[in-house]
C-alpha positions in Angstrom: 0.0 0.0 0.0 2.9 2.4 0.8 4.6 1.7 -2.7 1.3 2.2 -4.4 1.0 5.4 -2.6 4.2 6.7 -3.8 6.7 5.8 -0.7 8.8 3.1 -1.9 11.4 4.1 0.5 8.8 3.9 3.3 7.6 0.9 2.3 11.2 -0.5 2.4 11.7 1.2 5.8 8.9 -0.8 7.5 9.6 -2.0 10.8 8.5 -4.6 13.1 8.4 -4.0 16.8 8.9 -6.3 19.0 5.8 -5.8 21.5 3.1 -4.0 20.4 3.3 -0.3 20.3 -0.3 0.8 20.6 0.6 4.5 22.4 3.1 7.1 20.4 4.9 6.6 23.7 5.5 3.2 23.2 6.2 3.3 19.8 8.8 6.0 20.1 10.6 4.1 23.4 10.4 1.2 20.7 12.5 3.2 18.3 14.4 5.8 20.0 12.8 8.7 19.0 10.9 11.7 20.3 7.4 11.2 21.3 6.5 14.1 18.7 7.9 12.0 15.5 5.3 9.5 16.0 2.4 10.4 13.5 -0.7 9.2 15.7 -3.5 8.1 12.9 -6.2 9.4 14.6 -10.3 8.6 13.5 -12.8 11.0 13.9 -16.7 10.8 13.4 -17.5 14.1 11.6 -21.0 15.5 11.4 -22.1 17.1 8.7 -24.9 18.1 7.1 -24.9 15.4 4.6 -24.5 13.0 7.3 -21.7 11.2 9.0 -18.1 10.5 7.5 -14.6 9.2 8.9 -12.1 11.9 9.5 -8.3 11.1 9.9 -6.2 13.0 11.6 -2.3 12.3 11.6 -1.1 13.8 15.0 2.4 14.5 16.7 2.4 12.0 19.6 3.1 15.1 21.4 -0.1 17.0 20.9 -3.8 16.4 21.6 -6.5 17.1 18.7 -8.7 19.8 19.4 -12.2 18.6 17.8 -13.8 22.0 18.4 -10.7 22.9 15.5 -11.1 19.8 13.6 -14.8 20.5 13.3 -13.7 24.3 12.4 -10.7 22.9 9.9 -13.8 20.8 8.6 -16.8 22.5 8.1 -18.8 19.5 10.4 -21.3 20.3 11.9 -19.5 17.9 15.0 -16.3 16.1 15.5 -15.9 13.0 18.1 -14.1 10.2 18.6 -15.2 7.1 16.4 -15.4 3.8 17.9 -13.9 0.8 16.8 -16.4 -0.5 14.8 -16.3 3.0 12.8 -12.6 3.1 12.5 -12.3 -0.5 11.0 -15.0 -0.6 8.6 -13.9 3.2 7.0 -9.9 2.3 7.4 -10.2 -1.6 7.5 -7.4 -1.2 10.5 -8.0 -1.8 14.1 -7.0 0.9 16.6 -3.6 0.7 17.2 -2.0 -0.1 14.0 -4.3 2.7 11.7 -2.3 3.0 8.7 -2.5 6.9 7.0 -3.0 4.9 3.5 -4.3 1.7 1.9 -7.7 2.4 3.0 -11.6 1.4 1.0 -11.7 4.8 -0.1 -10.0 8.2 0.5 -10.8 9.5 3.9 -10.6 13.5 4.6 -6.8 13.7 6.1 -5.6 16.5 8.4 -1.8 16.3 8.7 -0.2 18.8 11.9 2.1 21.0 11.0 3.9 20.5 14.7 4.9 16.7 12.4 7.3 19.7 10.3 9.6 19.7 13.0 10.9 16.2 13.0 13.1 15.5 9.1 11.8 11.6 9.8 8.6 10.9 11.1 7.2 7.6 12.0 3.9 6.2 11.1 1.5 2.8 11.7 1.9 0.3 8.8 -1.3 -0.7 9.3 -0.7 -3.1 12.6 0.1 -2.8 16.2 3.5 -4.2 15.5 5.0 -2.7 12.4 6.1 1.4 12.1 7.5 3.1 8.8 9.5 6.1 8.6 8.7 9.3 6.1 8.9 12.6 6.7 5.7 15.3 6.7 5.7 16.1 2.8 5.5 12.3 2.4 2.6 12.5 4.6 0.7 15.0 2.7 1.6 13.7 -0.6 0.6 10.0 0.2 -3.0 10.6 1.6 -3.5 13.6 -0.1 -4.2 15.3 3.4 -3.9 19.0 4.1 -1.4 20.5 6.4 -3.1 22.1 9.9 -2.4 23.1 13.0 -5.0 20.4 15.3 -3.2 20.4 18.6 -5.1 22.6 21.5 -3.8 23.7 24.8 -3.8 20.7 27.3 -6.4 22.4 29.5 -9.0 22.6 26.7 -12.1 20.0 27.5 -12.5 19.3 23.9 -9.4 17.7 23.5 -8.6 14.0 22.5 -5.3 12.6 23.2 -2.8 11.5 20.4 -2.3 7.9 22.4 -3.9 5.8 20.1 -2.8 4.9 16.7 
């Protein structure tokens, strides 16, 4: 999925993790990085006035996602948390190994600028034990996602944290 997508060096650069890294903490720890170079793949439920739709937001493991902003970034009506059952059937991935690609159809992507910082930034590869590296143009390029700024101050209620991949 990563080759089709235009990262064949990402696609080459997959790793697989020993234990399950299901937390950007744990997934950087796994590799030695910063916290902030993991690219949390993040599903939403937007509301809009067509109805619901999936919403992926690729997040510095760093930062939290402001939903109040995602639903401003948007245009939905409402932006929350999807559950399980949501994020598999729109990205065919359980939580915890959401790839930002290879999914049924294209899902509105929101990519944070704070992933600008790191010159290698690590993603899901579509399961709890494997990583790939790229870096935040190949994020935008590859699902076609638009730069933002998502993170909110950590005392904001409508806040989500960027644990989950």
């Amino acid at each position: 999925m990563l080759a089709e997508a235009g990262q064949a060096d990402s696609a080459a650069g997959i790793r697989f993790l020993p234990r399950a890294a299901r937390t950007a903490a744990q997934a950087a720890e796994a590799l030695g990085v910063p916290v902030g170079a993991i690219a949390n793949s993040l599903v939403f439920r937007m509301t809009t006035p067509d109805g619901t739709a999936p919403l992926l937001v690729l997040t510095s493991g760093a930062h939290r996602a402001d939903t109040d902003r995602l639903a401003a970034l948007t245009g939905a009506r409402r932006v929350e948390r999807a559950d399980p059952d949501f994020v598999r059937t729109h990205t065919s991935h359980a939580i915890g190994g959401v790839a930002p690609v290879g999914h049924p159809t294209r899902i509105t992507t929101l990519v944070d600028e704070a992933l600008r910082a790191y010159d290698t930034v690590w993603a899901a590869a579509g399961h709890p034990h494997t990583v790939f590296p790229t870096t935040f143009d190949g994020l935008v390029a590859a699902t076609g996602g638009r730069p933002a700024t998502v993170a909110a101050d950590s005392t904001d209620s409508h806040t989500e944290r960027a644990a989950p991949r």
